[in-house]
Backbone as CSV, one residue per row, in Angstrom:
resi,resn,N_x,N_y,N_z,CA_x,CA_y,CA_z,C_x,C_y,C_z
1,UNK,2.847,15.744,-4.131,1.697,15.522,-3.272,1.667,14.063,-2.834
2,UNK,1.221,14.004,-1.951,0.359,12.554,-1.397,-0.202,12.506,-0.664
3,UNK,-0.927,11.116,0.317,-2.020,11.284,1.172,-1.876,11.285,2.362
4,UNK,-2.651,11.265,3.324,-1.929,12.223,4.688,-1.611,10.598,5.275
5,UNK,-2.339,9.150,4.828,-1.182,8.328,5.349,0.155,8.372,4.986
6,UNK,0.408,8.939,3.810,2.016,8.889,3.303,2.702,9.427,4.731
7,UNK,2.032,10.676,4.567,2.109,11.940,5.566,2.421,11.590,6.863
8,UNK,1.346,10.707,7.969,1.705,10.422,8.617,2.811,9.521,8.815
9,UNK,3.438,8.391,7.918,4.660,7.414,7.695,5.876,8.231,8.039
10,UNK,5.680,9.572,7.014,6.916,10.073,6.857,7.114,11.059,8.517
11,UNK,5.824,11.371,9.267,6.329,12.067,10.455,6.461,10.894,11.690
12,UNK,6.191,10.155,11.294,6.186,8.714,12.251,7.698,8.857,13.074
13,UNK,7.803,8.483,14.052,9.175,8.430,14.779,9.258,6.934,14.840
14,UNK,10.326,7.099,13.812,10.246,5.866,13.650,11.707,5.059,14.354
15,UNK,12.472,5.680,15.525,13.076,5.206,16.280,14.673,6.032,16.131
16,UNK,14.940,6.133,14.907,16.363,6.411,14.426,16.145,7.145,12.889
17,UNK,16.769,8.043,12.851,16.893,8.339,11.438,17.334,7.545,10.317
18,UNK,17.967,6.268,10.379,18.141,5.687,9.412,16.860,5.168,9.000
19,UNK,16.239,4.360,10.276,14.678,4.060,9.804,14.019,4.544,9.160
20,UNK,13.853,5.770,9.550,13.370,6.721,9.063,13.473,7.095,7.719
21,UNK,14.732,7.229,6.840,15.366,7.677,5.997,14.911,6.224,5.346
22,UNK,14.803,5.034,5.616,14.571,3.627,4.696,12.846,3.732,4.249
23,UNK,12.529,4.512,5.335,10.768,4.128,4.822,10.533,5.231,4.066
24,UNK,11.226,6.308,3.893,10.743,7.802,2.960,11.424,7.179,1.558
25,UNK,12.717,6.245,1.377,12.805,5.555,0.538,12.147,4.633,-0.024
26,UNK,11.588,3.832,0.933,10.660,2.931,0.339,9.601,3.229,-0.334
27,UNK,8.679,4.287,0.123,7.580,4.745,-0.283,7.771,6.078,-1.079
28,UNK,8.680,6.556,-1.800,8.930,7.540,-2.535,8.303,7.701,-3.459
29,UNK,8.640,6.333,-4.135,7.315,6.758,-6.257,6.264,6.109,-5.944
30,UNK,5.708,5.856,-4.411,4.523,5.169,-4.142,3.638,5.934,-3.186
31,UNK,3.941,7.638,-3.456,3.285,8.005,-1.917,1.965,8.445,-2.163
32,UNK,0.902,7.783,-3.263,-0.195,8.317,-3.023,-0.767,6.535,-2.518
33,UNK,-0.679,6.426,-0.925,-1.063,5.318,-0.244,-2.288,4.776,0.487
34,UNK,-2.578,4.016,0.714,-3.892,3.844,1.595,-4.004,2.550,2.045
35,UNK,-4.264,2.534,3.091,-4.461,1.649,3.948,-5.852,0.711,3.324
36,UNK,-5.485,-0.815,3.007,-7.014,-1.586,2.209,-7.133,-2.210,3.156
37,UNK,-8.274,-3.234,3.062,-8.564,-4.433,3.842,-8.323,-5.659,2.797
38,UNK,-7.422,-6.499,3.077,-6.549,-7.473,2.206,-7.176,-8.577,3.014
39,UNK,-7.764,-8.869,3.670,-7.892,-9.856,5.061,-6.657,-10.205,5.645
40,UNK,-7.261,-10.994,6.338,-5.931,-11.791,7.249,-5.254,-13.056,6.497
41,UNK,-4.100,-13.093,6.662,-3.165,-14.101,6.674,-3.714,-15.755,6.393
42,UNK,-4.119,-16.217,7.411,-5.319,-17.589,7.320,-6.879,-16.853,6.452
43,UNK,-7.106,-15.689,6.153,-8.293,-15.780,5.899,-8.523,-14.821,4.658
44,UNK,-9.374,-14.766,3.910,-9.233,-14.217,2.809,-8.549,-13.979,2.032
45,UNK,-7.908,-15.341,1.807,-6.785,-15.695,0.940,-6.865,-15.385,-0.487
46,UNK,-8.129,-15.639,-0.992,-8.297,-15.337,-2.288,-9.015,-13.641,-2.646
47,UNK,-9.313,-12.772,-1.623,-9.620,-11.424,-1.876,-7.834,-11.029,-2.039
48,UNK,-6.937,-11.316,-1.069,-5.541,-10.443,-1.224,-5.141,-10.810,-2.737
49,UNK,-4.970,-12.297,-2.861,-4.789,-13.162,-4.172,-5.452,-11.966,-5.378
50,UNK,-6.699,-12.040,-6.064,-7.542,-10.998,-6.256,-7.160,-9.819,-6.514
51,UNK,-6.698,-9.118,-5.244,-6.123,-7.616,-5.764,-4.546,-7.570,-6.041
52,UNK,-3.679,-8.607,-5.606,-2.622,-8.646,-6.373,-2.860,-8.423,-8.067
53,UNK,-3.524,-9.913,-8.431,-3.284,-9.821,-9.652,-4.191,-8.872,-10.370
54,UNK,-4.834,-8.059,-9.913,-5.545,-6.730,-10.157,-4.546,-5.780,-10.741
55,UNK,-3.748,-5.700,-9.508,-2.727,-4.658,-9.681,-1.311,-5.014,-10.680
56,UNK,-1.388,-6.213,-11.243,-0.375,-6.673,-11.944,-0.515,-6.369,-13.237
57,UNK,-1.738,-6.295,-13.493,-2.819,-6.738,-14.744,-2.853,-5.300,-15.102
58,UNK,-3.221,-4.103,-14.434,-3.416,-2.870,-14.593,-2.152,-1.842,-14.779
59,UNK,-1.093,-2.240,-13.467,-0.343,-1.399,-13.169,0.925,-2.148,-13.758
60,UNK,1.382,-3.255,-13.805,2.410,-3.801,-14.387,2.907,-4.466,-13.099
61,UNK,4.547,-4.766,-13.335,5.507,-5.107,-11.510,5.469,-4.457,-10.842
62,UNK,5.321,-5.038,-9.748,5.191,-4.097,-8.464,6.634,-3.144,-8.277
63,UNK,6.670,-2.516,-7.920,8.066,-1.416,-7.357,8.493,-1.889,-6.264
64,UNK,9.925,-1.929,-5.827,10.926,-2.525,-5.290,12.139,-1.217,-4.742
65,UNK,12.015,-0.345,-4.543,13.182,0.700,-4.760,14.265,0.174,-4.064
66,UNK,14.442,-0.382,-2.773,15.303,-0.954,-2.475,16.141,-2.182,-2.910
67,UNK,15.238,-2.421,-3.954,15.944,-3.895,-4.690,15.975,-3.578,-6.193
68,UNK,16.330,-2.270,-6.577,16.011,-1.441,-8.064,15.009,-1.683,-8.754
69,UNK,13.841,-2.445,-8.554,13.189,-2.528,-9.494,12.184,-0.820,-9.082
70,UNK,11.621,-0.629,-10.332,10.827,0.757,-10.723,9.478,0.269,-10.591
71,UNK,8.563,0.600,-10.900,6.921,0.391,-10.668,6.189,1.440,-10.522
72,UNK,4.610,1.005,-10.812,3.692,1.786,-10.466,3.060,2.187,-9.100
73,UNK,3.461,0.888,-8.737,2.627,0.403,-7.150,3.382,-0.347,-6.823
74,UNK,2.960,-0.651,-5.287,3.728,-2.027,-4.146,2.740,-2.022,-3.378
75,UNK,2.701,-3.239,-2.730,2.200,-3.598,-1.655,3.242,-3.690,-0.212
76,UNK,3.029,-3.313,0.807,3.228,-2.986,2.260,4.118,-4.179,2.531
77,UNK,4.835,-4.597,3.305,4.961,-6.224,3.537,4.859,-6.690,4.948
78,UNK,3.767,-5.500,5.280,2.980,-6.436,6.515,1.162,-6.027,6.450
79,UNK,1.029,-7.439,6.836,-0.777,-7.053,6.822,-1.490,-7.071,8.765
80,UNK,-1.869,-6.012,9.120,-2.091,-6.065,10.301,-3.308,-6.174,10.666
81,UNK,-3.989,-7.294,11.015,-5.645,-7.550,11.177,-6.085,-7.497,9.995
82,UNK,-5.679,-7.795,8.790,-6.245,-7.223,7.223,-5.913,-6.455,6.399
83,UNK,-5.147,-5.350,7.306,-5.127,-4.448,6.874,-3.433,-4.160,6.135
84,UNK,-3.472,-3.757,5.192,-2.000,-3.575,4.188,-2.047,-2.429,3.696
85,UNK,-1.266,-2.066,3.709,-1.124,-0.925,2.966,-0.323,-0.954,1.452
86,UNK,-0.801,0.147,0.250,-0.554,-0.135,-0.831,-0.366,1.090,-1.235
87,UNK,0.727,1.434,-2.462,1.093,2.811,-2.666,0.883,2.450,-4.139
88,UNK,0.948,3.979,-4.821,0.545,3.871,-6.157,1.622,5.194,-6.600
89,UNK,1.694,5.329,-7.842,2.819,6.664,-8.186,1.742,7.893,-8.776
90,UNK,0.388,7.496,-8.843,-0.044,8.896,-8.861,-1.480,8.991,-8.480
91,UNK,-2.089,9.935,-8.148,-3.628,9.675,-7.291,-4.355,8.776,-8.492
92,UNK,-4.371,9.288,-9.388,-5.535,8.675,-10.575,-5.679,6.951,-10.463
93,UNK,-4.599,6.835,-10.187,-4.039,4.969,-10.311,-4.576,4.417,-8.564
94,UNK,-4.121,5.158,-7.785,-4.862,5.084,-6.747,-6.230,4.894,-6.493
95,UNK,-7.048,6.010,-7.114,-8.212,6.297,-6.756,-9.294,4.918,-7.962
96,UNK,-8.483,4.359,-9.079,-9.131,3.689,-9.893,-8.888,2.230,-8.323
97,UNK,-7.732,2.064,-7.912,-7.751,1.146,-7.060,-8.596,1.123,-5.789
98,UNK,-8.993,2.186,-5.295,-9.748,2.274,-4.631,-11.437,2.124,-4.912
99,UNK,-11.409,2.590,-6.052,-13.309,2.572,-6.690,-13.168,0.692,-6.918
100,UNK,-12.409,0.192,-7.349,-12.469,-1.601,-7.315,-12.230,-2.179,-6.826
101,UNK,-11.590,-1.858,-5.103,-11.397,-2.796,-4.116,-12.027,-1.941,-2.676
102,UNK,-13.083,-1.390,-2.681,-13.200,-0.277,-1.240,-13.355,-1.457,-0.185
103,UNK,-13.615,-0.615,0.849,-13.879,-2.037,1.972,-15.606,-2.790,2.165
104,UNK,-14.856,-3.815,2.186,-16.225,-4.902,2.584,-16.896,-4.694,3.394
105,UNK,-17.992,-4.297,3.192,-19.266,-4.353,4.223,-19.156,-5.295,5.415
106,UNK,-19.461,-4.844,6.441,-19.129,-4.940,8.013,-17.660,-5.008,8.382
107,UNK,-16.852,-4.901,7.575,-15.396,-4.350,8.160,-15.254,-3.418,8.275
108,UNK,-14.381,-3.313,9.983,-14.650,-2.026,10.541,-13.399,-0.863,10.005
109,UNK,-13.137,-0.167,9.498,-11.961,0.734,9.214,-11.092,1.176,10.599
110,UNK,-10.109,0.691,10.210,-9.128,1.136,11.564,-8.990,2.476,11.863
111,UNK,-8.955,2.916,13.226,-8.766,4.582,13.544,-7.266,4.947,13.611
């Protein structure tokens, strides 16, 4: 199982099948995913800061599949307007990440 962002990643046309074939790799032991609000780059430096070491503290090293390391979770390695995406290896671990980081009041959720 996973969540219908996994879902949508994996039907994404993502140009070429190799692409394609790199991001169903990437996100494999991470596909219960969701899109957070991390802030931006210049700005809310210390909320992203924050849920890193959240997730270090809880979940252990981040997962790497392309660089062998194993894990519970990863973080995305792009943040777009705030927004990052973060995978976890099973809903429960997810959903505890979600009840302690939901989104900040007056940020708008992307469509």
């Amino acid at each position: 199982m996973s969540t219908p962002l996994h879902q949508r990643m994996l039907a994404f046309d993502h140009g070429n099948a190799e692409c394609a074939a790199l991001m169903e790799r990437v996100w494999r032991d991470t596909p219960w995913m969701v899109d957070v609000y991390s802030g931006g780059y210049s700005r809310d430096r210390d909320r992203e800061h924050s849920i890193l070491m959240w997730c270090y503290e809880q979940f252990g090293e981040q997962c790497s599949v392309i660089h062998g390391r194993s894990g519970r979770w990863q973080r995305g390695s792009a943040t777009i307007d705030g927004w990052t995406w973060f995978g976890f290896s099973t809903e429960a671990e997810m959903k505890a990440f979600v009840d302690r980081w939901p989104t900040p009041k007056g940020v708008s959720v992307p469509q």
